[in-house]
C-alpha positions in Angstrom: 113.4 119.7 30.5 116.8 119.1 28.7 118.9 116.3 29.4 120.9 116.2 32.5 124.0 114.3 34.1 122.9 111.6 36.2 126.3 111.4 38.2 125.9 115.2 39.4 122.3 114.5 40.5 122.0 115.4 44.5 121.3 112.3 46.9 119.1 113.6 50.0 118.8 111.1 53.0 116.8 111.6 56.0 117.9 111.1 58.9 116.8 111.1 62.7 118.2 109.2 66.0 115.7 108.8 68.9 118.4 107.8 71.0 119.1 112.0 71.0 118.0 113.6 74.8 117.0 116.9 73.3 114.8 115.1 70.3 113.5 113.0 73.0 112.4 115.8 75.1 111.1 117.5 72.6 109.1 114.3 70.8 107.6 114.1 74.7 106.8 117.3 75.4 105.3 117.5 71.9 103.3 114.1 71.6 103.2 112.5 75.3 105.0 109.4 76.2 103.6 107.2 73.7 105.5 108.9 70.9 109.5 107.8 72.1 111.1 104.6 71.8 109.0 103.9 68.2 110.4 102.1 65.6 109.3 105.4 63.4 113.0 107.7 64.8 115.0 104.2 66.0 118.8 104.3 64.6 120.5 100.9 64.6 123.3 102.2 62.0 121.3 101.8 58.8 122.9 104.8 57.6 126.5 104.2 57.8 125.9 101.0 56.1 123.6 102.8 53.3 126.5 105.2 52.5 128.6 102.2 52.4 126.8 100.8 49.7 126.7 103.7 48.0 129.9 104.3 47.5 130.8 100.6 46.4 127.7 100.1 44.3 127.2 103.7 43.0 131.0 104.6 41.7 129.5 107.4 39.3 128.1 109.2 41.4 129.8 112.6 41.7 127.2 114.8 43.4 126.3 116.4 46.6 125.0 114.3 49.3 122.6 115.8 51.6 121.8 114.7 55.4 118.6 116.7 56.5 118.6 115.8 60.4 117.0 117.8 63.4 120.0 119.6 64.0 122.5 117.0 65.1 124.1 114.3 63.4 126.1 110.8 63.7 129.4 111.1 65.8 131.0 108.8 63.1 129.9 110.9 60.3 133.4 112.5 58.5 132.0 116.1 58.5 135.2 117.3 56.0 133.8 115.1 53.0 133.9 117.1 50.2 130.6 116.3 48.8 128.7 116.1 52.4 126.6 118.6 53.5 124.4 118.5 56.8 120.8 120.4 56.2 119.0 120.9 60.0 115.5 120.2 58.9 114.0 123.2 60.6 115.7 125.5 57.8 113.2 123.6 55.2 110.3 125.0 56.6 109.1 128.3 55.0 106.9 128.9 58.0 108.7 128.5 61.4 105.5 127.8 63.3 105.3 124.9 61.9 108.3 123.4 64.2 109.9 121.4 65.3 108.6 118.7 63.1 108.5 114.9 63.9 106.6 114.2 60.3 108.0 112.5 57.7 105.1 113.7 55.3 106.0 117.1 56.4 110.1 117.5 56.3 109.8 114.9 53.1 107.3 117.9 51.2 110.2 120.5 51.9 113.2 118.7 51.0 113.2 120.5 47.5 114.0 123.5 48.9 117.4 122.7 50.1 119.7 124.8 48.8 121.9 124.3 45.8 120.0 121.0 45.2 119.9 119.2 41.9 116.5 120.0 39.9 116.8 116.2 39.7 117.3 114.1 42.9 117.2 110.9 44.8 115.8 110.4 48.2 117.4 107.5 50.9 115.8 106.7 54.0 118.3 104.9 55.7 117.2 101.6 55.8 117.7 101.8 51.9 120.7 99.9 50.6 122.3 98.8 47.3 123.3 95.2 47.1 125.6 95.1 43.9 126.4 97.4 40.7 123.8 100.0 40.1 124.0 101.8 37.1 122.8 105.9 35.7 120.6 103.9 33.6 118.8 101.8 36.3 117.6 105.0 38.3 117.3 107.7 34.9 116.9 106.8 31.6 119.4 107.4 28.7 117.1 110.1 27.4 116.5 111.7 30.5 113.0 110.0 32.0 113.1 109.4 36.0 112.2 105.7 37.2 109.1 105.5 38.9 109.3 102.0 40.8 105.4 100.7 41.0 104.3 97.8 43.4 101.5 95.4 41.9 98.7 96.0 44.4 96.5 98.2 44.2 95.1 101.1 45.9 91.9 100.1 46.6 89.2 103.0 47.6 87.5 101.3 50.6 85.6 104.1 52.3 84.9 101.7 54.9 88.7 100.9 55.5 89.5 103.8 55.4 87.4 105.1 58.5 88.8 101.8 60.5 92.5 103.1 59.1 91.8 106.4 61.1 91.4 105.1 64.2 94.5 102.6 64.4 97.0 104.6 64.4 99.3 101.9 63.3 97.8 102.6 60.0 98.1 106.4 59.6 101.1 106.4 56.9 97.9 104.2 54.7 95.0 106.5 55.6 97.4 109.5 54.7 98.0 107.1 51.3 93.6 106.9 51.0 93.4 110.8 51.7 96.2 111.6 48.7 93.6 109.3 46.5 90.8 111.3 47.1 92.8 114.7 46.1 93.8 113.0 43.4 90.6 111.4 42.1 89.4 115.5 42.7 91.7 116.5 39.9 92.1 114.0 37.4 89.1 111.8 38.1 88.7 107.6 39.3 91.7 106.1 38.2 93.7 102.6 39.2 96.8 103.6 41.2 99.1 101.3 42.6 101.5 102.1 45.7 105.3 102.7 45.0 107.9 100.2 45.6 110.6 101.1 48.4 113.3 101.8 46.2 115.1 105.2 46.3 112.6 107.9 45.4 113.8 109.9 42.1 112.1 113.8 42.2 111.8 116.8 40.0 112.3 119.8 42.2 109.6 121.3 39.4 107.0 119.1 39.9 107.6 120.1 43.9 107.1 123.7 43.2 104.0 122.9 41.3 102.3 121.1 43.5 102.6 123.2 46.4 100.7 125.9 43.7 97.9 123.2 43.3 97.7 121.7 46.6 98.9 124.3 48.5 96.0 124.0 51.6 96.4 120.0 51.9 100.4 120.3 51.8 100.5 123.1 54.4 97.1 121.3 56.6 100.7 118.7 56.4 103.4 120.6 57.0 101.1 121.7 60.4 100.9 118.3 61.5 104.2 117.6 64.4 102.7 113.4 64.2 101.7 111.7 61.2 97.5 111.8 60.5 95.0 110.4 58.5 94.3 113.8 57.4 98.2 113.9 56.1 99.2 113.8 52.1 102.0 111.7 51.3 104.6 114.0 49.1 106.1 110.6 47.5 102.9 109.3 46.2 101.6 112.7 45.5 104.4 113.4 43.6 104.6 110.4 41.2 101.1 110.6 40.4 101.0 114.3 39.8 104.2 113.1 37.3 101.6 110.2 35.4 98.6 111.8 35.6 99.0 115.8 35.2 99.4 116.3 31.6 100.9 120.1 31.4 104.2 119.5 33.3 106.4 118.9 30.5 108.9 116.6 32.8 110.2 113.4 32.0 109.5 109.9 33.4 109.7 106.0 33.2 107.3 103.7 34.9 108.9 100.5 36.2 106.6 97.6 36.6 106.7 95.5 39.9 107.7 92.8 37.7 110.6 94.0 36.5 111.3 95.4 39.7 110.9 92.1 41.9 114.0 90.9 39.8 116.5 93.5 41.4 114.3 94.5 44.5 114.1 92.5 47.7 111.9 94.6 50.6 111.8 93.0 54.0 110.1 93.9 57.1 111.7 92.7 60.2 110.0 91.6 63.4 110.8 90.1 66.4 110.3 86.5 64.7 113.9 85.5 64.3 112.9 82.8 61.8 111.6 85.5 59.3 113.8 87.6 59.8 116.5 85.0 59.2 114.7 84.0 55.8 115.0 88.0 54.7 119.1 88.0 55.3 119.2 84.8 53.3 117.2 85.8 50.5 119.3 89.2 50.1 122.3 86.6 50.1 121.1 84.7 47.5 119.0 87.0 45.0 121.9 89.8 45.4 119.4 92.6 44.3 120.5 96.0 43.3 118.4 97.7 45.7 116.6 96.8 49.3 115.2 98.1 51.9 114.8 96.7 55.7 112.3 98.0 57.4 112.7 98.2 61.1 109.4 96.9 62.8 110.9 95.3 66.0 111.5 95.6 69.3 113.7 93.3 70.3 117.4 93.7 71.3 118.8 90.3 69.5 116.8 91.6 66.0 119.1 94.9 66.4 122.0 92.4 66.8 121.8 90.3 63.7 120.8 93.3 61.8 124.1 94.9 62.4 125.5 91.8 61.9 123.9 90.8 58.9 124.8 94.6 57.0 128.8 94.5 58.3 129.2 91.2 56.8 127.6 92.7 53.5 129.4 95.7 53.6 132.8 95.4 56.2 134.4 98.3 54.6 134.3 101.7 55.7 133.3 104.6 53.3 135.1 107.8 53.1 131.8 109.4 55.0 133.0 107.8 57.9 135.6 109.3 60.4 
């Protein structure tokens, strides 16, 4: 692949608000009672602060910025921003029975069909934020190679947690991780793999179209699936590895080490323990990392609180994406 221009690359965040009647309905009707008011589809504003950062952090960026949503969108959004566009996730999906869709692993796999999209892009949840000056080089190489971010544990193939995975269902997303291992062990053998840090995903719309050639049963077995399951692949990790491991592709990449990475990446999980989650906000503060993420694993109201707090006093000024 020739070289590109990082600042035209697109930026494709997913997006969903649980908070939505007609997604609620829709999530119950689908997937019973148990499947609203989940952590998984909760919006406490992450987004409008993650476009915040971008646009104070990211300053070179000059591309298209895509919001895939199921058909609505945030009433603060400014829908007249030049570079916006809004993607209704159901328009991904080659084959409409398939819908509607309440999988990540499934809407992630078809996000390189969107239209007019970059051959190379980034992918935001929106609990992904930058925390000072990020530049082309930390996300793409000068020559062109895409950072892959790598934790330091391991992947370990445990057959036996694995079957325990299956039937917790708070583990799914890491079963669905064990069952990408085992179609990826089928094609290029045993091999160490290590999960990927949660730092905004860089793809090659190429290596997308490739693998739904090679794994085109597992990924559509996927794109079936309305709820995350065990039996799911996970497009992120399938497509780093297919990047390090496939030798024929011909596309260009970096890998980043975790320990490198720890020095500009702070990932924290937030519970209802207000101590922790206290610690988290401070360490941000004090490490200022380029990049980190805050995942939402609480239920309490006064966690939603000093969240929303905590990213307006980091970033208290509004973007142009906002009306």
């Amino acid at each position: 692949m020739s070289k590109f221009d990082t600042s035209l690359c697109s930026i494709v965040y997913t997006w969903v608000d649980g908070r939505n009647k007609e997604y609620r309905r829709s999530r119950r009707y689908f997937g019973g009672p148990d499947v609203i008011n989940t952590s998984r589809d909760r919006n406490n504003n992450e987004l409008k602060y993650s476009l915040r950062s971008l646009e104070k952090y990211l300053p070179w960026h000059k591309g298209i910025i895509y919001l895939v949503t199921p058909s609505y969108h945030p009433a603060w959004l400014n829908l007249k921003h030049p570079r916006l566009r809004v993607i209704n996730q159901n328009d991904l999906f080659p084959n409409k029975r398939h819908l509607p869709s309440f999988n990540t692993n499934a809407i992630e796999q078809h996000l390189w069909r969107i239209p007019g999209l970059s051959e190379v892009f980034f992918h935001m949840n929106d609990d992904y934020f930058f925390g000072r000056k990020v530049k082309k080089e930390d996300l793409v190489s000068k020559k062109g190679a895409t950072k892959i971010f790598l934790h330091d544990l391991v992947v370990k193939e445990n057959e036996n947690e694995f079957r325990e995975n299956i039937r917790d269902k708070k583990k799914l997303m890491l079963s669905a991780v064990f069952n990408t291992m085992f179609l990826l062990n089928k094609r290029y053998g045993k091999k160490k793999r290590y999960f990927l840090c949660h730092i905004p995903y860089i793809y090659h719309k190429t290596a997308f179209e490739k693998m739904h050639r090679v794994w085109k049963k597992e990924l559509t077995r996927t794109s079936k699936a309305k709820f995350r399951d065990w039996k799911n692949v996970v497009p992120t990790f399938l497509h780093h590895y297919y990047l390090i491991q496939d030798k024929k592709h011909g596309l260009k990449f970096q890998l980043v080490s975790k320990k490198k990475t720890d020095r500009e990446f702070v990932f924290g999980v937030l519970t209802d323990d207000v101590k922790k989650t206290r610690e988290i906000f401070r360490k941000i503060e004090k490490k200022k990392p380029k990049f980190y993420a805050l995942n939402d694993n609480f239920s309490e109201p006064e966690i939603a609180h000093m969240l929303d707090k905590f990213l307006a006093k980091q970033l208290p000024k509004k973007s142009s994406f906002e009306k």
